[in-house]
C-alpha positions in Angstrom: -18.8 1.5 17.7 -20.2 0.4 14.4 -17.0 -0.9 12.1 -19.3 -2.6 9.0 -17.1 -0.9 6.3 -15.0 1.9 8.6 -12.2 1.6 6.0 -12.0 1.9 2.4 -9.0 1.2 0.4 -9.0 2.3 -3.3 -6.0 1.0 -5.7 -4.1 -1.5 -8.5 -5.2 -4.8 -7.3 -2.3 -7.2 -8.8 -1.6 -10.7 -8.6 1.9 -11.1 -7.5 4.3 -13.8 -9.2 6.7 -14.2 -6.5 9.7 -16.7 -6.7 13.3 -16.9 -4.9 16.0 -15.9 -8.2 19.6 -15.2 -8.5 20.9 -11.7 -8.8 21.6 -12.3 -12.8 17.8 -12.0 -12.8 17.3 -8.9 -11.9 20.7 -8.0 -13.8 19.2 -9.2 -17.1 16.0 -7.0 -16.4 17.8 -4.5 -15.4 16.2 -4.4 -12.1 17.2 -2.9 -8.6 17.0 -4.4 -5.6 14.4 -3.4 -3.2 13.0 -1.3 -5.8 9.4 -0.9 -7.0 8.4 -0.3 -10.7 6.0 -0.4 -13.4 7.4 -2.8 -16.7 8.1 -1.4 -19.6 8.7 -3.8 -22.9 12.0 -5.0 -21.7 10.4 -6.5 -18.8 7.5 -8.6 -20.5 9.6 -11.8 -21.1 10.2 -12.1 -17.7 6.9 -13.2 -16.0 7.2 -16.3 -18.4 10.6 -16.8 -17.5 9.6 -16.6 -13.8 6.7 -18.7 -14.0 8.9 -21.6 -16.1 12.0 -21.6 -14.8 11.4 -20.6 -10.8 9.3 -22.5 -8.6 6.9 -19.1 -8.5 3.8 -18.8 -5.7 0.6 -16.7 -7.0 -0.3 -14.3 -4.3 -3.2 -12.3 -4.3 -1.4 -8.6 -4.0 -1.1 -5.2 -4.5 -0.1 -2.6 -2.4 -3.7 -1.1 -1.1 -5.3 -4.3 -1.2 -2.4 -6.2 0.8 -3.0 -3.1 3.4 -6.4 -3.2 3.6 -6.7 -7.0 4.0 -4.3 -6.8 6.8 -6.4 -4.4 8.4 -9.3 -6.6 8.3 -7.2 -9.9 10.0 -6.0 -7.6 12.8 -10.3 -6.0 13.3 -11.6 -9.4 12.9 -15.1 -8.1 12.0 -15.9 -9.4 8.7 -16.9 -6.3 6.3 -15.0 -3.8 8.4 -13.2 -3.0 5.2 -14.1 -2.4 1.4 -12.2 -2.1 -1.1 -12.0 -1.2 -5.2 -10.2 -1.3 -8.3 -10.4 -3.0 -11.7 -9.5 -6.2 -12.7 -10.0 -8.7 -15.6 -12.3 -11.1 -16.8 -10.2 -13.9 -16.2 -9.3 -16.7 -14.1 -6.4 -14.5 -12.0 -9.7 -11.8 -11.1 -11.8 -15.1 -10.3 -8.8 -16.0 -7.8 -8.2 -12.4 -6.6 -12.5 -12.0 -5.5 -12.6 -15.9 -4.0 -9.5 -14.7 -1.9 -10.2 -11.2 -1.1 -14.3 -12.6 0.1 -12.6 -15.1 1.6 -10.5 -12.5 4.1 -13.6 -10.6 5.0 -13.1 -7.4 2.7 -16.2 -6.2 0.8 -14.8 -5.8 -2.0 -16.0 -3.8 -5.6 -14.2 -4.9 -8.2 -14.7 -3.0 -11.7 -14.0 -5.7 -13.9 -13.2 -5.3 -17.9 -13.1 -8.1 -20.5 -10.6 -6.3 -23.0 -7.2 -6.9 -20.7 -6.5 -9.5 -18.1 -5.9 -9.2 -14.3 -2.8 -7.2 -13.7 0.2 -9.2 -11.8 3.2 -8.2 -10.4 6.9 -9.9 -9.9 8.0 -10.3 -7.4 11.7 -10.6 -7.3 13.4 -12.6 -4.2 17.2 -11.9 -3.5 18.2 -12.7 -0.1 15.3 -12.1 1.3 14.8 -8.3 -0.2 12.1 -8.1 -2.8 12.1 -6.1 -6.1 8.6 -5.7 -7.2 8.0 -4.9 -11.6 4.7 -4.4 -11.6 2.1 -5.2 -14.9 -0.6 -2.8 -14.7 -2.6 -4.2 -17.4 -6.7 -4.1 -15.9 -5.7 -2.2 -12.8 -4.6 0.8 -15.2 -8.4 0.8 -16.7 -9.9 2.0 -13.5 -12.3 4.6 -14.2 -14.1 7.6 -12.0 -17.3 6.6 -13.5 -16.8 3.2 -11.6 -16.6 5.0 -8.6 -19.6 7.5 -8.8 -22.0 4.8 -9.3 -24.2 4.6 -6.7 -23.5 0.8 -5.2 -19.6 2.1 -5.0 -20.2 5.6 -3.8 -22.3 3.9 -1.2 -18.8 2.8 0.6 -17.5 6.0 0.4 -20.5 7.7 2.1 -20.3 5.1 4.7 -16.6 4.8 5.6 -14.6 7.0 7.8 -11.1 6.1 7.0 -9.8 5.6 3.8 -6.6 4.5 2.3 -4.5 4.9 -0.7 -1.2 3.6 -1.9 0.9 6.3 -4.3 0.7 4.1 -6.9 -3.2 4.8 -7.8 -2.0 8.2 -9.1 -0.8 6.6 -12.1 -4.3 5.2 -12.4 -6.7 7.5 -11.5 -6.0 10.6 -10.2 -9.6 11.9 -10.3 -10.9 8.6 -8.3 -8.3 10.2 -5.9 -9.8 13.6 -5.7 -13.1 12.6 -5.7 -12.7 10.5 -2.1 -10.0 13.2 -0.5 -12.6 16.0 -1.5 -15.4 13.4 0.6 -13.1 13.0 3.2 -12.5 16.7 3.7 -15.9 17.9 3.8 -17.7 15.3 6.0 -14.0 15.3 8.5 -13.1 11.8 7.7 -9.6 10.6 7.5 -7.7 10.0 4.5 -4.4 8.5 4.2 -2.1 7.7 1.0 1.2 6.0 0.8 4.4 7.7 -1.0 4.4 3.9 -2.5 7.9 4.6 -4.3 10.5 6.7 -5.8 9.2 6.6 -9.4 5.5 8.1 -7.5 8.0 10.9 -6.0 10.0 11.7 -8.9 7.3 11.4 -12.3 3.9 11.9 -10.6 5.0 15.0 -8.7 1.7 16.9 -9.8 -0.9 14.5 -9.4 0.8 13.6 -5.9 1.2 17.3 -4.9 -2.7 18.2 -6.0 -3.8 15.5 -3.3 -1.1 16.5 -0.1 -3.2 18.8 1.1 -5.7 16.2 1.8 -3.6 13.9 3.7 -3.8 13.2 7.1 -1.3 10.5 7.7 1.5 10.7 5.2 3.2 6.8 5.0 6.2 5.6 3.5 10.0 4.5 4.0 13.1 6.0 4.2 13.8 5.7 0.3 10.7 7.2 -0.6 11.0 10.2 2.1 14.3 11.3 0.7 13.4 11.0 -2.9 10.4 13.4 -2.0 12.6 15.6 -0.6 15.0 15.8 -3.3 12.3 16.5 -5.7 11.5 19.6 -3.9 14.4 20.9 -3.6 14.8 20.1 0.5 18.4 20.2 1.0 18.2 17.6 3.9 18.1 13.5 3.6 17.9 13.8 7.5 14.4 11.6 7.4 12.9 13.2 10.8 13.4 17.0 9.1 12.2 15.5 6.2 9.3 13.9 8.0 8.5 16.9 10.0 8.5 19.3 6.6 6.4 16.8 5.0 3.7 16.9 8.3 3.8 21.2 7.9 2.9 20.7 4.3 0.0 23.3 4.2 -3.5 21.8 4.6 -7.4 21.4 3.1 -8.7 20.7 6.5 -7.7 21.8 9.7 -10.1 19.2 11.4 -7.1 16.6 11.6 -3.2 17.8 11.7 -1.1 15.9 9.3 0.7 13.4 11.0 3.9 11.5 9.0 4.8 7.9 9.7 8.2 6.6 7.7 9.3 3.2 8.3 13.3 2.3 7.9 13.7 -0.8 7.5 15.3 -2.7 10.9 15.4 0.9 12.4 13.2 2.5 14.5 9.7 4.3 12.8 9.9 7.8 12.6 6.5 9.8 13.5 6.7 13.1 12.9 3.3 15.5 14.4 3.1 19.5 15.8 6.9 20.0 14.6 8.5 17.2 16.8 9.4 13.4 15.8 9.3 10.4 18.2 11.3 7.2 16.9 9.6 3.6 17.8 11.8 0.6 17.5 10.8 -2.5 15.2 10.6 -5.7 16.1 13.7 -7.0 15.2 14.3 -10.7 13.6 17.0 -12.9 13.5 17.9 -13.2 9.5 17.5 -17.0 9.5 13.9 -16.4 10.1 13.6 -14.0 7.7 11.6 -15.3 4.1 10.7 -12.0 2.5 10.2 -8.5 2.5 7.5 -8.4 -0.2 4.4 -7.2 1.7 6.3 -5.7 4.9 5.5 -2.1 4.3 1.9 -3.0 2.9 1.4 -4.9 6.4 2.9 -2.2 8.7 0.4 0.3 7.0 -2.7 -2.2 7.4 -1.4 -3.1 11.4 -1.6 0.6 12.0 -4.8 1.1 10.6 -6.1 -1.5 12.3 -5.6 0.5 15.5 -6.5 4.2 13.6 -10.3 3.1 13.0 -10.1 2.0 16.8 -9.5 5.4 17.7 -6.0 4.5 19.6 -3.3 6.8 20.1 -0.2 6.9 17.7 2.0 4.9 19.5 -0.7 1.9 19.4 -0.9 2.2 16.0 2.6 1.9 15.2 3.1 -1.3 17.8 0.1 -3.1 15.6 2.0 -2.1 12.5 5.5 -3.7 13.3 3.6 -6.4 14.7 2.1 -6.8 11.5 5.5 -6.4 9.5 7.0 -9.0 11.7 4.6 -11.7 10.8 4.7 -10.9 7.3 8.0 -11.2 6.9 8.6 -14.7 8.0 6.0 -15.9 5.5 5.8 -15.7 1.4 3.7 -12.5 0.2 2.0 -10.5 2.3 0.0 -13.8 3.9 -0.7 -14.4 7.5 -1.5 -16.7 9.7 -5.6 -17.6 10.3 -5.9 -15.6 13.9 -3.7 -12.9 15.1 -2.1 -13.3 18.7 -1.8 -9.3 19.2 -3.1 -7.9 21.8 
């Protein structure tokens, strides 16, 4: 089988500012933990603050992009994946293409020279991570970007595709445009719930796409804000699992198959009105660094196995592989070779 650019990711690529802080942090900056937002003016002092005062790390990030390059180390075929969004014309965009080429993703930047390279906190308490993310040239990402023909090139070509909730704050119609593809040509999209605030303020924009989904990802949190939103009197997450699968569909060429990871408990999978639970690889806590990148990585690990054609179950044992080595490192990084077989 031919896997030169079988998976396309689309979304905010971000530099993350990582660092270990105290819980008055996140206190000051009014911040949950394990929480995932998007900074508002309150927030802006504190990337300085992180970058002065904590020893901080600059990771190559965002949530897609961490996905799809986890992908591509599990295939091990350079070019197997593509990916785009926008950054800036800056030294942080320089850093995110010389990382991204050098992991073997193809990928298409749009890159503007009016706002610089969007970065995200990233928030360490105990190992738990609270992302506040800066949108800044990720937010300029436009359809036009997309339609040209070099870019729509890698959406003609791919057969899997990936996006992470969060792109709906971006660019809905980039969305549409690839979910439309996928649905026509019988192709496989999948999309993240990504986080609460995606659930609870982009309700539309996320609710225009579900019919195109496929595989529906996402954790426990997520699942019940969904659920809530609707009106679902349940925070049961297989019911809420299985109602999201029987969302009606574009296609019938695929069913829709729902995926919600838990943290330390099992994956829920939920498919033709039944859910099967798959344990995680559980970790000692002293081995434990972060979280940040654990649910990008479980997403990439199973779609490692997806383009592979694999059943389910493979697909979920590659992703809490995947999890599992992310978490005992900083940022979704990993080691140069994987050892799953």
């Amino acid at each position: 089988m031919a896997y030169e650019g079988i998976l396309l990711g689309m979304g905010n690529p971000l530099l993350d500012i990582s660092a270990v802080v105290p819980e008055e942090f996140l206190k000051k900056y009014d911040i949950k933990p394990n929480n995932a937002i998007l900074a508002e003016d309150k927030h802006l002092p504190m990337y300085d603050e992180l970058a002065n005062d904590y020893g901080v790390e600059y990771i190559a990030g965002g949530a897609t992009q961490n996905s799809i390059k986890v992908a591509q180390w599990l295939v091990q075929i350079p070019g197997a994946t593509g990916y785009i969004g926008s950054i800036g014309k800056d030294k942080f965009g320089e850093e995110m293409k010389k990382n991204s080429k050098q992991a073997g993703v193809n990928v298409h930047y749009y890159e503007d020279d009016t706002v610089p390279t969007g970065t995200c906190a990233v928030c360490v308490v105990g190992g738990e991570r609270s992302l506040v993310a800066n949108l800044s040239a990720a937010n300029c990402y436009k359809a036009d970007h997309l339609k040209q023909p070099e870019n729509w090139a890698l959406v003609e070509k791919a057969k899997y595709y990936y996006i992470a909730g969060f792109f709906l704050t971006v660019s809905p119609e980039s969305i549409q445009l690839v979910a439309a593809h996928a649905a026509a040509n019988n192709k496989v999209f999948t999309m993240n719930l990504s986080a609460p605030f995606i659930c609870e303020f982009f309700k539309d924009a996320q609710e225009k796409v579900l019919p195109y989904i496929d595989y529906v990802f996402g954790n426990e949190t997520e699942a019940r804000t969904f659920a809530r939103v609707r009106g679902w009197e349940t925070d049961n997450v297989e019911e809420i699992a299985i109602k999201i699968s029987q969302l009606p569909k574009e296609s019938g060429t695929h069913k829709r198959i729902t995926v919600i990871t838990q943290g330390a408990d099992p994956v829920v999978v939920a498919e033709d009105g039944k859910t099967k639970l798959f344990p995680v690889i559980l970790l000692p806590k002293e081995k434990l660094v972060d979280t940040n990148g654990a649910g990008d990585a479980f997403v990439g690990g199973f779609l490692s196995q997806l383009v592979k054609e694999k059943p389910v179950e493979e697909c979920v044992r590659a992703g809490c592989y995947a999890a599992n080595v992310i978490i005992q490192r900083s940022g979704c990084t990993y080691p140069e070779k994987p050892d799953f077989n």
